[in-house]
N, C-alpha and C positions, 0 to 999 in steps of 0.2 A: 504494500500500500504506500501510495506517496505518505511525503508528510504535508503538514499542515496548516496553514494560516490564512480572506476578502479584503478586507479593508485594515491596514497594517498600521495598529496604535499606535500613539505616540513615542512609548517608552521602547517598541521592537528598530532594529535597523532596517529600513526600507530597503535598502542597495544590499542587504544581504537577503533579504523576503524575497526580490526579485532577482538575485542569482541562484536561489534555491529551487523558485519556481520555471526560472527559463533553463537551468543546467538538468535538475535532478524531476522535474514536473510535480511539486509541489505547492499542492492547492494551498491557498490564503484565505482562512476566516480570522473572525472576531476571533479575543478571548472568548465572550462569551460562548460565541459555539464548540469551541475546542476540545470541551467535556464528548459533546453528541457525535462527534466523527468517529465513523468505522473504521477502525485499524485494527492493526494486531496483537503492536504495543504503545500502551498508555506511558508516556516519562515522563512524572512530575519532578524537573531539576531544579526548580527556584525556590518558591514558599512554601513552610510545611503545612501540615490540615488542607490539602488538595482533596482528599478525599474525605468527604462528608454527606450528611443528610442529602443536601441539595443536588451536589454533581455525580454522587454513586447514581441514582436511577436512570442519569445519562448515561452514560457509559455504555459505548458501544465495542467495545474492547476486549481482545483475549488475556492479555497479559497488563497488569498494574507492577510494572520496573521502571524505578528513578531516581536519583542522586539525591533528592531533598529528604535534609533531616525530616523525620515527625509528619510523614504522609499523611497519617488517618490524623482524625481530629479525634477519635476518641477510637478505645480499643476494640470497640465492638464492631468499627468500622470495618475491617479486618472480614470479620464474620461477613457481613453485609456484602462484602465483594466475594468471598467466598460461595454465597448462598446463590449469586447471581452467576455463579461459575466462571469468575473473574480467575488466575490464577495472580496470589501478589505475592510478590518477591519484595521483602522491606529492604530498608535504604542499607540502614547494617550490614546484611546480609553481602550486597551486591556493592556497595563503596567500600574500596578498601581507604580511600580517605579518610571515611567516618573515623577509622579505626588509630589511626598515627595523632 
């Protein structure tokens, strides 16, 4: 699956939104939609509590793998992506950053 990003907010690099899109054909939405795109893998690498009430029912996703400390906002999250046949890989696990 491509990756991901329509209209390219303020805080993303445009010149890199559109090398991603004309090199590798990677589609451009909102943040906001970014939860509901169909892919494979889900990588929250910025802020933690990505996954919560609101954007777990999104989730269009096989895999929840990504670099940000504190993914779930609370630990039951975990379950919740589980229950949805999410497969998550926590950040620990999978950064060895985390760990140094």
């Amino acid at each position: 699956m491509a990756a991901v990003m329509d209209a390219v907010p303020d805080d993303i690099d445009a010149l890199k939104a559109e090398r991603a899109h004309r090199d590798f054909g990677a589609k451009i939405v909102s943040l906001d939609e970014i939860f509901s795109v169909e892919c494979d893998v889900f990588a929250p690498c910025a802020l933690g509590s990505a996954m919560n009430d609101t954007t777990i029912p999104k989730l269009k996703a096989k895999i929840v793998a990504g670099a940000a400390n504190n993914q779930l906002a609370q630990p039951r999250h975990g379950d919740d992506l589980h229950a949805r046949g999410i497969l998550y890989a926590p950040d620990y696990a999978i950064n060895a950053g985390g760990l140094v």
